[in-house]
Structures are given as structure tokens and as C-alpha cells.
ZADO-1210 file (C-alpha; in nm, 4 decimals, padded with zeros to 6 digits):
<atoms>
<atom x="04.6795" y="-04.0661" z="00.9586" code="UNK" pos="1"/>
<atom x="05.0171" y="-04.2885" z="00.8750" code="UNK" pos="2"/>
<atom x="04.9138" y="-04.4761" z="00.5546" code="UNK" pos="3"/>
<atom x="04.7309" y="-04.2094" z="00.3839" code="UNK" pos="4"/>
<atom x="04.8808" y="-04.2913" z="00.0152" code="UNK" pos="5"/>
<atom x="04.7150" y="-04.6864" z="00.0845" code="UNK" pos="6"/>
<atom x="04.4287" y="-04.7847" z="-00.0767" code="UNK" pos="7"/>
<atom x="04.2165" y="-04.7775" z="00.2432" code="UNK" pos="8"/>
<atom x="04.4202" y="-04.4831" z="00.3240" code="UNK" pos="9"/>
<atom x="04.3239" y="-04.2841" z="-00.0127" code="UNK" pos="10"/>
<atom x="03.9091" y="-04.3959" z="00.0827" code="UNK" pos="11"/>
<atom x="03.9522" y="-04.3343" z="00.4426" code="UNK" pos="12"/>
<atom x="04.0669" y="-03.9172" z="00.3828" code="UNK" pos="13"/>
<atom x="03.8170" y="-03.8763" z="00.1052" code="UNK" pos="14"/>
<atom x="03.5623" y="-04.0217" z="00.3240" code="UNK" pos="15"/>
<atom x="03.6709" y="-03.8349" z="00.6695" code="UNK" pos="16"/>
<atom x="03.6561" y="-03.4633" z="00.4478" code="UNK" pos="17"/>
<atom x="03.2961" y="-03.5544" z="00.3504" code="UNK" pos="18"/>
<atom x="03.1814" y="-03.6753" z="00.6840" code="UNK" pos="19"/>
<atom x="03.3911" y="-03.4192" z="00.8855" code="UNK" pos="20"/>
<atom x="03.4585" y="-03.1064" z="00.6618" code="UNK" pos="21"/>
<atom x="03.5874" y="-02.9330" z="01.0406" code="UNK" pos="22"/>
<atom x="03.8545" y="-03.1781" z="01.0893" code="UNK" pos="23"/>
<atom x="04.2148" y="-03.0574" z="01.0658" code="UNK" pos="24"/>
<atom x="04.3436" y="-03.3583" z="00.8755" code="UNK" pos="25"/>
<atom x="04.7463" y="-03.4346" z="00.9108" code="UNK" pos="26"/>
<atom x="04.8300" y="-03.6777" z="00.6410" code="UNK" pos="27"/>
<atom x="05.2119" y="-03.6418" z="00.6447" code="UNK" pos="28"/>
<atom x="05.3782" y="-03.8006" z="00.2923" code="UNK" pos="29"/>
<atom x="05.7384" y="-04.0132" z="00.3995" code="UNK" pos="30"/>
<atom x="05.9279" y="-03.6314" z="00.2947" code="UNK" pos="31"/>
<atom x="05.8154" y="-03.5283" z="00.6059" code="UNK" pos="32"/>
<atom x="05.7565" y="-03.8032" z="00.8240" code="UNK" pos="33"/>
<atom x="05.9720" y="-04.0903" z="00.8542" code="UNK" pos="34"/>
<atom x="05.7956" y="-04.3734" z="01.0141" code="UNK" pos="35"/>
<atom x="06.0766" y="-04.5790" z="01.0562" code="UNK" pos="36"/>
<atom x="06.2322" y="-04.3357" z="01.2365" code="UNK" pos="37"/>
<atom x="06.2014" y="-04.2771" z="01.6183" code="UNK" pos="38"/>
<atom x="06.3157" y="-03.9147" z="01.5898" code="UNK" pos="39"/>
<atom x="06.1115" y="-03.8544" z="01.2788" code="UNK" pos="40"/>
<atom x="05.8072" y="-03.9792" z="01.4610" code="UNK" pos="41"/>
<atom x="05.8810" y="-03.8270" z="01.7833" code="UNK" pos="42"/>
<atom x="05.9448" y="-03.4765" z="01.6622" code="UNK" pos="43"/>
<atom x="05.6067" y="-03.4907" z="01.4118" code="UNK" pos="44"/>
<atom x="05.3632" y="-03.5822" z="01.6906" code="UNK" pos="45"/>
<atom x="05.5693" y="-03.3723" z="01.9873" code="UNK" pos="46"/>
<atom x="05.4593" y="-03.0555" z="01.7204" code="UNK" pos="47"/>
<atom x="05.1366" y="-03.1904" z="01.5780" code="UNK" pos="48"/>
<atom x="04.9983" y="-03.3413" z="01.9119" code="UNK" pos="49"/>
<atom x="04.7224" y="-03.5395" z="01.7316" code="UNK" pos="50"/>
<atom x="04.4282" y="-03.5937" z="01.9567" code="UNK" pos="51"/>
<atom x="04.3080" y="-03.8597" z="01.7152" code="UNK" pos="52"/>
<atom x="04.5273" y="-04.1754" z="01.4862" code="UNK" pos="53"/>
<atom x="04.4188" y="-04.3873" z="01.2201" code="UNK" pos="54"/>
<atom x="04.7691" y="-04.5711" z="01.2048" code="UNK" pos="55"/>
<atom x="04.6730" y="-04.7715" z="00.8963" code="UNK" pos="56"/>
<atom x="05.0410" y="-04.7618" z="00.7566" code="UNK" pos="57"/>
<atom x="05.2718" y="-05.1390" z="00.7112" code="UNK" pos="58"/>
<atom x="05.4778" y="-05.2980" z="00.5308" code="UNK" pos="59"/>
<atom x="05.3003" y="-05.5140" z="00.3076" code="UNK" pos="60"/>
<atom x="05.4552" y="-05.7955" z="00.0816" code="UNK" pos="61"/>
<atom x="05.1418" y="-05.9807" z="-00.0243" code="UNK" pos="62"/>
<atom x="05.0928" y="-06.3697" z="-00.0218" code="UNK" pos="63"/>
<atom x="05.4035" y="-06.4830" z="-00.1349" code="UNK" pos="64"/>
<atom x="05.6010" y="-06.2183" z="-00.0650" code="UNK" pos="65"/>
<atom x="05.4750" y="-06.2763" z="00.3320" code="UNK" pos="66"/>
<atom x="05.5947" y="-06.6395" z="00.3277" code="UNK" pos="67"/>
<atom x="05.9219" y="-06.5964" z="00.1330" code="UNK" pos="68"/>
<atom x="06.0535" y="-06.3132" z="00.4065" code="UNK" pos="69"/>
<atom x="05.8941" y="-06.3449" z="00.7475" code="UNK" pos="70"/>
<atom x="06.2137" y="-06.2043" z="00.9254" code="UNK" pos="71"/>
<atom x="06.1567" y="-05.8774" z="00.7104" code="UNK" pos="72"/>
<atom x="05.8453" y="-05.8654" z="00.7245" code="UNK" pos="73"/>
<atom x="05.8276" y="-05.8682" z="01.1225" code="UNK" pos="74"/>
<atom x="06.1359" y="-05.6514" z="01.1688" code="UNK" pos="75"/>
<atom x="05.9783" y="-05.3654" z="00.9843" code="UNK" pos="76"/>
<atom x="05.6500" y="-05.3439" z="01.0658" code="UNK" pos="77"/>
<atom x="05.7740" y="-05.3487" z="01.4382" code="UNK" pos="78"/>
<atom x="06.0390" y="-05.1036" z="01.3550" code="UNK" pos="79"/>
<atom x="05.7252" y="-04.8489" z="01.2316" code="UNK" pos="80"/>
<atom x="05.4562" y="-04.9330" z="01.4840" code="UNK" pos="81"/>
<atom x="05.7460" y="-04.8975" z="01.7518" code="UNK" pos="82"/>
<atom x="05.8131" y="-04.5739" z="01.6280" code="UNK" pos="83"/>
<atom x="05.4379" y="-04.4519" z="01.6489" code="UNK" pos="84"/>
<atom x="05.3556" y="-04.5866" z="01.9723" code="UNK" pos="85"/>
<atom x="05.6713" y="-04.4558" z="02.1867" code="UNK" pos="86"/>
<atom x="05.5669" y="-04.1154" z="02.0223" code="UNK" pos="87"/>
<atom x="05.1985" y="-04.1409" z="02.1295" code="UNK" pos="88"/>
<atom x="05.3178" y="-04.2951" z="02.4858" code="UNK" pos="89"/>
<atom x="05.4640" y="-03.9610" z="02.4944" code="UNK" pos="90"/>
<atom x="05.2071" y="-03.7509" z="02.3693" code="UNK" pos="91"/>
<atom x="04.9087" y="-03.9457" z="02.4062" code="UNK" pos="92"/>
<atom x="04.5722" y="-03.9107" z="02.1825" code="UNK" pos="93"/>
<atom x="04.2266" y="-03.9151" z="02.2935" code="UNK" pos="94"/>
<atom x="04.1660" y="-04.2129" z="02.0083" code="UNK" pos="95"/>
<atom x="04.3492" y="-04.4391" z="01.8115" code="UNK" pos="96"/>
<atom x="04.2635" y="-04.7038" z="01.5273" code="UNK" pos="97"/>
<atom x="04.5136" y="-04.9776" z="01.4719" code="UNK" pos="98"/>
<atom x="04.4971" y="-05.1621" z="01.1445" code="UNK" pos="99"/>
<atom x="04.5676" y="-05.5146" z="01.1964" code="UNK" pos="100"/>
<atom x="04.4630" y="-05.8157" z="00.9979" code="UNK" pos="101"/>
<atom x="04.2959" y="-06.1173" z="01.0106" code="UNK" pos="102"/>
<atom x="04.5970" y="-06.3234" z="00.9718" code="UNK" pos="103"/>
<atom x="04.6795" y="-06.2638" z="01.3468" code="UNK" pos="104"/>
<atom x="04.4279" y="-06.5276" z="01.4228" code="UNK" pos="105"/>
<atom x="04.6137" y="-06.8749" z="01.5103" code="UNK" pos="106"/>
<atom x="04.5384" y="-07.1568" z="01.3078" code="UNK" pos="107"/>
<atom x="04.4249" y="-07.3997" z="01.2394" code="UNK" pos="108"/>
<atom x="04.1259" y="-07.2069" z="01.3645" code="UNK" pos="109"/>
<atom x="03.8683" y="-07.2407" z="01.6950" code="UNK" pos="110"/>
<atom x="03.5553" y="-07.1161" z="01.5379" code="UNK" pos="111"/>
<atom x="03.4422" y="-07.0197" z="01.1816" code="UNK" pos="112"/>
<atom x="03.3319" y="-06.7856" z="01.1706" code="UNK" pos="113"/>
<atom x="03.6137" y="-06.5937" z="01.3052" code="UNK" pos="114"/>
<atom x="03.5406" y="-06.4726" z="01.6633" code="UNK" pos="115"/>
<atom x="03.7384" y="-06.1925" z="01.8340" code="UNK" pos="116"/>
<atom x="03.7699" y="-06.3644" z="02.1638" code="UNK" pos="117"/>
<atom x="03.9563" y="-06.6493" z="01.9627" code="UNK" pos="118"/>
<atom x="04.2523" y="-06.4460" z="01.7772" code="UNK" pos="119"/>
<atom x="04.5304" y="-06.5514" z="02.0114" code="UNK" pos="120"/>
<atom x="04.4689" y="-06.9147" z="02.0389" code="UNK" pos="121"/>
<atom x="04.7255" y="-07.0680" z="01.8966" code="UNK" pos="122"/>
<atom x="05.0221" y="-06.9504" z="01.5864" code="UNK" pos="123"/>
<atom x="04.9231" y="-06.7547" z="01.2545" code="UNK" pos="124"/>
<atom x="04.9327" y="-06.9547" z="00.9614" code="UNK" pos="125"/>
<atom x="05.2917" y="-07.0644" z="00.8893" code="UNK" pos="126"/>
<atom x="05.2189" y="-06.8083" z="00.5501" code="UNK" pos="127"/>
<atom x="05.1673" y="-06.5208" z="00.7291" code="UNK" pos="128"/>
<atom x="05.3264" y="-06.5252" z="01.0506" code="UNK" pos="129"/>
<atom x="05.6085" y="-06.2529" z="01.0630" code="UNK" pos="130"/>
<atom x="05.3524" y="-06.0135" z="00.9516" code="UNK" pos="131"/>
<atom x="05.0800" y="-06.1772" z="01.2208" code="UNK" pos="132"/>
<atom x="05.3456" y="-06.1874" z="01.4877" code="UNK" pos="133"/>
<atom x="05.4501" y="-05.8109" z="01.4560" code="UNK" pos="134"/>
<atom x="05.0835" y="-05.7126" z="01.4374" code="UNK" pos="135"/>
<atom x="04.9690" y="-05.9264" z="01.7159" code="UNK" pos="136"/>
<atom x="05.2484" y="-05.7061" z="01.9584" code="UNK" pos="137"/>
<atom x="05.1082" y="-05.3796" z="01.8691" code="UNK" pos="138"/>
<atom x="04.8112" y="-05.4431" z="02.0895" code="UNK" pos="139"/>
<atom x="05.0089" y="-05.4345" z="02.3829" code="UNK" pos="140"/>
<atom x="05.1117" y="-05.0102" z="02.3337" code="UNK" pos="141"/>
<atom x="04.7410" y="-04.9738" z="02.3217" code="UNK" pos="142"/>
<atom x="04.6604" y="-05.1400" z="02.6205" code="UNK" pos="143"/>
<atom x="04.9392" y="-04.9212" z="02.7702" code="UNK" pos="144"/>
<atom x="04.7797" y="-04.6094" z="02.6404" code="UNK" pos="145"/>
<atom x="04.4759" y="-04.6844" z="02.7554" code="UNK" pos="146"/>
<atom x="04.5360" y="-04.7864" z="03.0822" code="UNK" pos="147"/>
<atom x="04.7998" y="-04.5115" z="03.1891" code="UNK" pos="148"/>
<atom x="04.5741" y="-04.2225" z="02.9891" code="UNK" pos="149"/>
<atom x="04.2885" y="-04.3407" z="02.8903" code="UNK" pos="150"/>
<atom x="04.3166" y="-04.3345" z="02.5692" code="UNK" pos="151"/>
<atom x="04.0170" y="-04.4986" z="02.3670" code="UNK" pos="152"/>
<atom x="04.1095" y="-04.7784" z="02.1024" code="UNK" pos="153"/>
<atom x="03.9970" y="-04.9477" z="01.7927" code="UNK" pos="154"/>
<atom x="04.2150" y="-05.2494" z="01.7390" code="UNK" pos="155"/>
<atom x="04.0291" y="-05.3428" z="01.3785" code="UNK" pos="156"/>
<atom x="04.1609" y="-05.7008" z="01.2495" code="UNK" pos="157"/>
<atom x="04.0942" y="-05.6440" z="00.8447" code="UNK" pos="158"/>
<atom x="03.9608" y="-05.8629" z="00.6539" code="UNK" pos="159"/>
<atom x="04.0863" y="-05.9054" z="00.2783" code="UNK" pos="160"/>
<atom x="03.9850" y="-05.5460" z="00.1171" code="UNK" pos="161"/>
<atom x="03.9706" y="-05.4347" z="-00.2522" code="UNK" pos="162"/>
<atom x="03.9497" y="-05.0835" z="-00.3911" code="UNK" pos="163"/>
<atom x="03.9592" y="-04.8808" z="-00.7376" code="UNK" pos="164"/>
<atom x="04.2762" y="-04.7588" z="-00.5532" code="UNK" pos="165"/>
<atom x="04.4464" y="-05.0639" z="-00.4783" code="UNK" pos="166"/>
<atom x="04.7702" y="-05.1270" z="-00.6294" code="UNK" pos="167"/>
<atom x="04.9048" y="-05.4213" z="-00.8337" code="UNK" pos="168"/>
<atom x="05.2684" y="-05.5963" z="-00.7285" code="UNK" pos="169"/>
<atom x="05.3585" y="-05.8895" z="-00.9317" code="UNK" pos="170"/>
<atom x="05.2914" y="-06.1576" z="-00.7176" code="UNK" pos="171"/>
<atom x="05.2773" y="-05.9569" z="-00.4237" code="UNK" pos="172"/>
<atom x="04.9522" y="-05.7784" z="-00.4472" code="UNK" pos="173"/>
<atom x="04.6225" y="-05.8249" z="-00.2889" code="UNK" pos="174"/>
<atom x="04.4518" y="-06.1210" z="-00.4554" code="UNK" pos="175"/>
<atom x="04.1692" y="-05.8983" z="-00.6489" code="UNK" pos="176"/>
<atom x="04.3775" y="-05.6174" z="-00.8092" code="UNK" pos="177"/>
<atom x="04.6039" y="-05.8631" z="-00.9201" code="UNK" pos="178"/>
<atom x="04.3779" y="-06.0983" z="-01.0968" code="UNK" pos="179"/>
<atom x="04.2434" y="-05.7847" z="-01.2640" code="UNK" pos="180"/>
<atom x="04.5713" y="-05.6728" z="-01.3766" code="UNK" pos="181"/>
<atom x="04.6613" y="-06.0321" z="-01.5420" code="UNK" pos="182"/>
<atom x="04.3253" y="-06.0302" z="-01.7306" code="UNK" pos="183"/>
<atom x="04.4121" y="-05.6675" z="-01.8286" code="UNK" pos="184"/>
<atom x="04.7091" y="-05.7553" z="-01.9612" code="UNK" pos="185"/>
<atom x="04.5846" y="-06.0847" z="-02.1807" code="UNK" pos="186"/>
<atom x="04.2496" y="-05.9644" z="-02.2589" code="UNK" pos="187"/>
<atom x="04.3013" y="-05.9573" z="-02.6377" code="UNK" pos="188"/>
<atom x="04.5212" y="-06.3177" z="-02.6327" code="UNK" pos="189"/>
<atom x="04.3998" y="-06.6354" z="-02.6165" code="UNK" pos="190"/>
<atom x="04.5860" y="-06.7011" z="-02.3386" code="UNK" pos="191"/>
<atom x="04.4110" y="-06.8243" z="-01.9701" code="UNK" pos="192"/>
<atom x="04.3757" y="-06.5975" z="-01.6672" code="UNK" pos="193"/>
<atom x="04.6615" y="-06.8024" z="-01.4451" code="UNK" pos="194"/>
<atom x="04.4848" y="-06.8048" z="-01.0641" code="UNK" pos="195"/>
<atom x="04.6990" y="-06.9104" z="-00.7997" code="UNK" pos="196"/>
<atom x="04.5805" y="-07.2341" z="-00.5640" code="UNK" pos="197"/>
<atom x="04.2736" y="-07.4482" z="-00.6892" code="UNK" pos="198"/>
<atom x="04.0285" y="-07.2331" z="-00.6912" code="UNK" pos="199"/>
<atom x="03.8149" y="-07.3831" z="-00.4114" code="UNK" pos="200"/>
<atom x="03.9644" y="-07.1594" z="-00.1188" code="UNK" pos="201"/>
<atom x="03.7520" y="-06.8252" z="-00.0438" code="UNK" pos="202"/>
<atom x="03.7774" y="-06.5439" z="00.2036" code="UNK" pos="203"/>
<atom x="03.5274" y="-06.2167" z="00.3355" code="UNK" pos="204"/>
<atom x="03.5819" y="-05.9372" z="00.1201" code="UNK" pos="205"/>
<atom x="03.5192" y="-05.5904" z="00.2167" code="UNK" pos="206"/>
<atom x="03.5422" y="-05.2779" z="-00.0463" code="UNK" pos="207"/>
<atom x="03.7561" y="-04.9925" z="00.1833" code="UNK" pos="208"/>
<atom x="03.5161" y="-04.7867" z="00.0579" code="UNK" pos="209"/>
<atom x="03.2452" y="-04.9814" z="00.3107" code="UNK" pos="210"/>
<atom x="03.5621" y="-05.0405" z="00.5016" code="UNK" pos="211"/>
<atom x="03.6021" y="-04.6414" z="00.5602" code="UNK" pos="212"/>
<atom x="03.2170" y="-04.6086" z="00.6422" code="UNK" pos="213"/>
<atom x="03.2641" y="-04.8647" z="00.9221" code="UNK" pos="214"/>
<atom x="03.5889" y="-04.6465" z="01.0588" code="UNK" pos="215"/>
<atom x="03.4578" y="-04.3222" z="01.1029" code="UNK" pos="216"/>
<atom x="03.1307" y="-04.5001" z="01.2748" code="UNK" pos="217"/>
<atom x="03.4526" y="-04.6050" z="01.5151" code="UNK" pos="218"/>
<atom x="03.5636" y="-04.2770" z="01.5610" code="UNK" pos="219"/>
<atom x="03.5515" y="-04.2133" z="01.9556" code="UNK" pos="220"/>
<atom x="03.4580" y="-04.5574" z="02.0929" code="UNK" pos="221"/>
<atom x="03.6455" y="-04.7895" z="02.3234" code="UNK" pos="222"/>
<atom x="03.6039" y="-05.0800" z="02.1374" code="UNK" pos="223"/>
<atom x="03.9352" y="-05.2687" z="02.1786" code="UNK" pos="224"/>
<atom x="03.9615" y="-05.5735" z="01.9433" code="UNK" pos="225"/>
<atom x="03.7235" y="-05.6068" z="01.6382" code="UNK" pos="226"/>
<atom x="03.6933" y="-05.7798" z="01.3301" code="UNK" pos="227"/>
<atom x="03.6650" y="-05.5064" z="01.0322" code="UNK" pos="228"/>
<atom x="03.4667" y="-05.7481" z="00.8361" code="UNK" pos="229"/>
<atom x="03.1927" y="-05.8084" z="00.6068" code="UNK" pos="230"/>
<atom x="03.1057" y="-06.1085" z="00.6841" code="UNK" pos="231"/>
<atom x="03.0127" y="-06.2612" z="00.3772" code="UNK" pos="232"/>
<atom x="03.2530" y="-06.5224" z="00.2018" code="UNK" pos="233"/>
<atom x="03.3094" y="-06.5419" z="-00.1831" code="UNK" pos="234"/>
<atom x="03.5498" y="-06.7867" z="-00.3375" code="UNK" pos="235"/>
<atom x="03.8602" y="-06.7330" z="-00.5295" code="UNK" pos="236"/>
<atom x="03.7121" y="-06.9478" z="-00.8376" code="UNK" pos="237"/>
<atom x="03.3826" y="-06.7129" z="-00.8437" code="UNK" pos="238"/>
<atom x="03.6173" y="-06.3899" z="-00.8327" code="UNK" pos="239"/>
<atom x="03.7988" y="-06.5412" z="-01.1405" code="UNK" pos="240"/>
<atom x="03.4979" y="-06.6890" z="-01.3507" code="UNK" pos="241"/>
<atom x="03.3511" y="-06.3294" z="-01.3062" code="UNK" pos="242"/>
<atom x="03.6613" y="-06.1583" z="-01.3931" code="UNK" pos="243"/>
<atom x="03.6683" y="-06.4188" z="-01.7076" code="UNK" pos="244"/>
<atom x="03.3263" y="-06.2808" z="-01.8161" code="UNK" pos="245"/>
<atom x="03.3588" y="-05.9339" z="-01.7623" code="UNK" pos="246"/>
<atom x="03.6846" y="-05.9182" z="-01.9732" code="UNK" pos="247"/>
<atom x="03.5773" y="-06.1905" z="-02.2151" code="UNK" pos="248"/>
<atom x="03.9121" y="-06.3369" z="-02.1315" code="UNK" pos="249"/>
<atom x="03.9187" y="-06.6655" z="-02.4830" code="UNK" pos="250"/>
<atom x="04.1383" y="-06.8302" z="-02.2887" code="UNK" pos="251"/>
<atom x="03.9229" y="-06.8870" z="-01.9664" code="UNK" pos="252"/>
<atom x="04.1418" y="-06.9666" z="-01.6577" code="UNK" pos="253"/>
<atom x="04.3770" y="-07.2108" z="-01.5381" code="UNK" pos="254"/>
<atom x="04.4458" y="-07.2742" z="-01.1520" code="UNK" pos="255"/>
<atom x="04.8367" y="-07.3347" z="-01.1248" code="UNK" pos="256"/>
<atom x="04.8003" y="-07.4831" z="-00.7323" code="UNK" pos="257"/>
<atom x="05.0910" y="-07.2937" z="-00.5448" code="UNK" pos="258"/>
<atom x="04.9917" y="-07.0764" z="-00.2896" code="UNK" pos="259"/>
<atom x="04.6661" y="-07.2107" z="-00.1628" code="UNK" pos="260"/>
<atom x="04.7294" y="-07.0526" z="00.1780" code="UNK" pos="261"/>
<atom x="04.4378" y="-07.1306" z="00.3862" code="UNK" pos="262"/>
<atom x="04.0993" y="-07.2945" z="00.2618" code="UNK" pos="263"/>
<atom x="03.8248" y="-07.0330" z="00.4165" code="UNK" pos="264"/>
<atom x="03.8401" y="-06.7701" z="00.6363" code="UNK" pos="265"/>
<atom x="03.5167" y="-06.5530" z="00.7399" code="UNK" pos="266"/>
<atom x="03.4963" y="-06.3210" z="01.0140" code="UNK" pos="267"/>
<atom x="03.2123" y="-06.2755" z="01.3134" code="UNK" pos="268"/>
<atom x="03.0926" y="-05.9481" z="01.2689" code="UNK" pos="269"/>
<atom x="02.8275" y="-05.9550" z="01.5799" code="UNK" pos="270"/>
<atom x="03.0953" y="-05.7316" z="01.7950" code="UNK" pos="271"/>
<atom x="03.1145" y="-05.4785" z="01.5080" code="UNK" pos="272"/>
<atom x="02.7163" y="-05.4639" z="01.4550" code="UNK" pos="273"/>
<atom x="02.7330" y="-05.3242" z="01.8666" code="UNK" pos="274"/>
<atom x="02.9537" y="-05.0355" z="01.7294" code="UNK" pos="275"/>
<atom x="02.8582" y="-04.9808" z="01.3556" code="UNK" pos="276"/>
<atom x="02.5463" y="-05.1013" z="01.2552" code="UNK" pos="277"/>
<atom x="02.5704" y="-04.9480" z="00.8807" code="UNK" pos="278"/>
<atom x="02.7993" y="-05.2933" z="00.8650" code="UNK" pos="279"/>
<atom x="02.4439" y="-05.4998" z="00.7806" code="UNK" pos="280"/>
<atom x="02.4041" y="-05.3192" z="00.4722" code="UNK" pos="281"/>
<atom x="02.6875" y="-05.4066" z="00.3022" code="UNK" pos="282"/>
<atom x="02.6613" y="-05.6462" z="00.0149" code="UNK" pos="283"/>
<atom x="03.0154" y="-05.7269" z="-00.0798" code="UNK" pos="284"/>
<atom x="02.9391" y="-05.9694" z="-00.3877" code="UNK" pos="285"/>
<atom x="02.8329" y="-05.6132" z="-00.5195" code="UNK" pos="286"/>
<atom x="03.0716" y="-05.4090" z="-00.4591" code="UNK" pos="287"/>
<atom x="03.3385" y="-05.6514" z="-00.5649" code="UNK" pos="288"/>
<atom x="03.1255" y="-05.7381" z="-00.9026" code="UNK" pos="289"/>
<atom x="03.1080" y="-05.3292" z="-00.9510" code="UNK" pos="290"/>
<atom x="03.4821" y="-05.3211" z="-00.8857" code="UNK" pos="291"/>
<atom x="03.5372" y="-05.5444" z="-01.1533" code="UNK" pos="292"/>
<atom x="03.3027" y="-05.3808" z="-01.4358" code="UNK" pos="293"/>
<atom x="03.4710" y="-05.0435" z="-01.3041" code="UNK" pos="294"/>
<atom x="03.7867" y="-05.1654" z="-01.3297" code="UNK" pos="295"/>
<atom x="03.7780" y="-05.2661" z="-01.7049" code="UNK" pos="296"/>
<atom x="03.6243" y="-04.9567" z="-01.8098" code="UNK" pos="297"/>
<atom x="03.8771" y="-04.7488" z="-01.6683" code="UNK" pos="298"/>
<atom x="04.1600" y="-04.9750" z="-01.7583" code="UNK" pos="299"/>
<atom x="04.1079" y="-05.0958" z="-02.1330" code="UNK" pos="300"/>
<atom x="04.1354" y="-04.8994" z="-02.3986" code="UNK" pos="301"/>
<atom x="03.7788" y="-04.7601" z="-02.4843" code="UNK" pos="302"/>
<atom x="03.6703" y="-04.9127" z="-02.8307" code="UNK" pos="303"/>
<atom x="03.6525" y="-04.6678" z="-03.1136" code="UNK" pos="304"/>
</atoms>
């Protein structure tokens, strides 16, 4: 597994020790495998020979940090999935999982919700397209693995995720942690929780830990491209009012309008019910309002 010390990565290896206590699990830390690194790569899986990859690893810069630096942001995440996949064209697995995004799909978009058949119609959103663009390529070493050795595929296209092991970057992290973090950090001022945009935009959250039950239903299927979804759309304004409440935030919130990105985005998840149909039980709104309660518990200081 490249990724391991991710969020989803953290979930995924706690979840794959409880489902599959058999499993020799490689999760090499970037001391001993360079992913950036041809010859790092190479010279790990030439030794390891894997015979299954959850490549979940990428360089992430978040919203902003995705529109201010597209070159960067599609010349290293090619760099590292080119380094995995000339390995594994070498010594190829029997199964891989590919963690792409959601953003690949062009826009403005065909269908909402989100349908898999649709991702390649048109550009990414302007926002996100050096990320999109390197993602998007990656599909084409799977295709090559499975077609000279058979090798099965997941090709998941995540949907925005949130974790208790998510991690905050100012102004580049995922839009939940970091709206915790900023009520966190004003919680006992009367200042307002400052939420990027309007407030009116909203996306399909998924918690990895429902994300990681949906992976290892995955685990051995040919299922090419799929949406790693829940399904179920919550606004950015409803996140924040319930964030608001939970930390009894005086100051309420104020929408600062820069960095709207797109309106709504909601995935299809009819190809992923085929596959894993544990996906119909997930209630996201829960998890995410659980998140939030967890999140202040373990982050405040506990009153005396």
C-alpha cells in the first residue's frame, strides 16, 4: 500500500488487519521507499513482488493550493504514479486499486449525478485540472496491465472524504478538517467561523472509514472505473451551521466568497452497488455529524 500514513490510508490498514488478519501487509514509510524514485520503486517491488496494490498515495495541495500550482501539481503526481506503474509493468500484481478523484470528470458536467461512462467528456474544472489531468493518465498503465497480464483493476474516482485522521493545511486541507480546525481555534472568541465561497455549493461526502469498507469489498474484482461514492450530497453551509452548533462558535459564520469552485457535485453509485452492496447502508450526514461531535471532544480542552 503507497499512501499508508493518509487518512484513508491510516482506515484502510486498520480495516484490512481486521478483515484479513492472514494478509502480509507491506506498508513501506518514504525511509524506505521513495516513490518518486524509479529505482526506489523498482528495487522495492522487484524484492517484495506484491500480488496485490492499493496505490492510494499523491500529492495533494487542497483547493487553493490545486489552482495556484497546476504545473506542480501534475508533474509530481505523474512523476510517482510513473514510478509505480513501470515497476508493476515489470512485476505485475494479480490486483490493483488506483485512487483517483472525482475531479477527473470534465466540466461543466453531462449528467448529475455523476456517471462513470461520462468522466472523460470534456476538461476538469479549470480549479483542479493539473491534479485531474495527471490522474486521468494513470488509467492508461492499468489498461496495459490488464491487457498484457491480466491483471484485475479498481480504478475508484473518490469522492470528497473526511476522517478523525485527516489532517489540517492552512488553506490547503480538505474542506471538513479544516473548518473544524478554524472553529477549534476561535471557539472561546467572539469571532465568526470564516467559510470559504457562499455557502450554497455542496458535494457527496464519504467517511474513509465507509470508504475502506467499500475497498476491501473491491478486493479481487475487475471492475475498471468506479465512482467511490456515497451518493448523498450535503452542502457546505449545513457542514458549517452544524460545526457552529456543536462548538457553540458566538460569533456564528461568515462566508468570505473566494473559492467557490464548483456549485454541486454528486456521484452515481449504481456501478458500485454491482460490486459492493454494503455501499446502501451508508448514511453520510451521520457519520460526518459524528465526526464533528468526535472531533471537539478530542480536540478541546475537557472542562474541569
Amino acid at each position: 500500500m503507497t499512501g499508508a500514513s493518509g487518512s484513508l490510508g491510516q482506515e484502510l490498514v486498520k480495516g484490512l488487519k481486521e478483515r484479513l488478519p492472514n494478509a502480509i501487509l507491506l506498508v513501506p514509510s518514504r525511509a524506505e521507499l521513495d516513490l518518486g524514485s524509479h529505482e526506489s520503486v523498482n528495487k522495492y517491488v522487484s524484492v517484495q513482488k506484491p500480488t496485490h496494490v492499493f496505490h492510494l498515495a499523491a500529492k495533494v495541495f487542497g483547493i487553493a493550493g490545486h489552482k495556484e500550482h497546476p504545473a506542480a501539481s501534475l508533474i509530481e503526481n505523474t512523476l510517482i504514479d510513473h514510478s509505480i506503474f513501470s515497476a508493476l509493468l515489470e512485476f505485475p500484481p494479480t490486483w490493483v486499486y488506483y485512487s483517483s478523484t472525482v475531479a477527473a470528470y470534465g466540466y461543466p458536467y453531462k449528467s448529475m449525478p455523476l456517471i462513470e461512462s461520462d468522466w472523460l467528456i470534456g476538461n476538469p474544472h479549470e480549479s483542479e485540472m493539473g491534479y485531474a489531468f495527471s490522474k486521468r493518465h494513470s488509467l492508461s498503465y492499468l489498461e496495459m496491465l490488464h491487457s498484457i497480464n491480466g491483471t484485475k483493476f479498481v480504478y475508484g474516482l473518490s469522492t470528497n472524504l473526511f476522517g478523525s485522521r485527516d489532517r489540517f493545511l492552512e488553506g490547503r486541507g480538505h474542506v471538513v478538517v479544516s473548518l473544524l480546525e478554524k472553529a477549534a481555534r476561535i471557539h472561546k472568541s467572539r469571532a465568526p467561523l470564516e467559510v470559504w465561497g457562499e455557502g450554497t455549493a455542496s458535494r457527496d461526502f464519504l467517511s474513509t472509514k465507509a470508504a475502506t469498507g467499500l475497498l476491501i469489498d473491491l478486493i479481487d474484482k475487475h471492475v475498471g472505473i468506479v465512482n467511490i461514492a456515497s451518493g448523498q450530497e450535503i452542502s457546505i453551509r449545513e457542514i458549517a451551521n452544524k460545526i457552529a452548533e456543536e462548538f457553540e462558535l458566538e460569533g456564528g459564520i461568515r462566508f468570505v466568497g473566494i473559492n467557490q469552485g464548483i456549485m454541486s457535485r454528486v456521484c452515481s453509485t449504481k456501478k458500485l452497488e454491482q460490486f459492493s452492496p454494503t455501499v446502501s447502508e451508508i448514511d453520510s450526514k451521520k457519520d460526518l455529524w459524528h465526526e464533528i461531535k468526535n472531533y471537539k471532544e478530542n480536540r478541546l480542552p475537557k472542562q474541569s
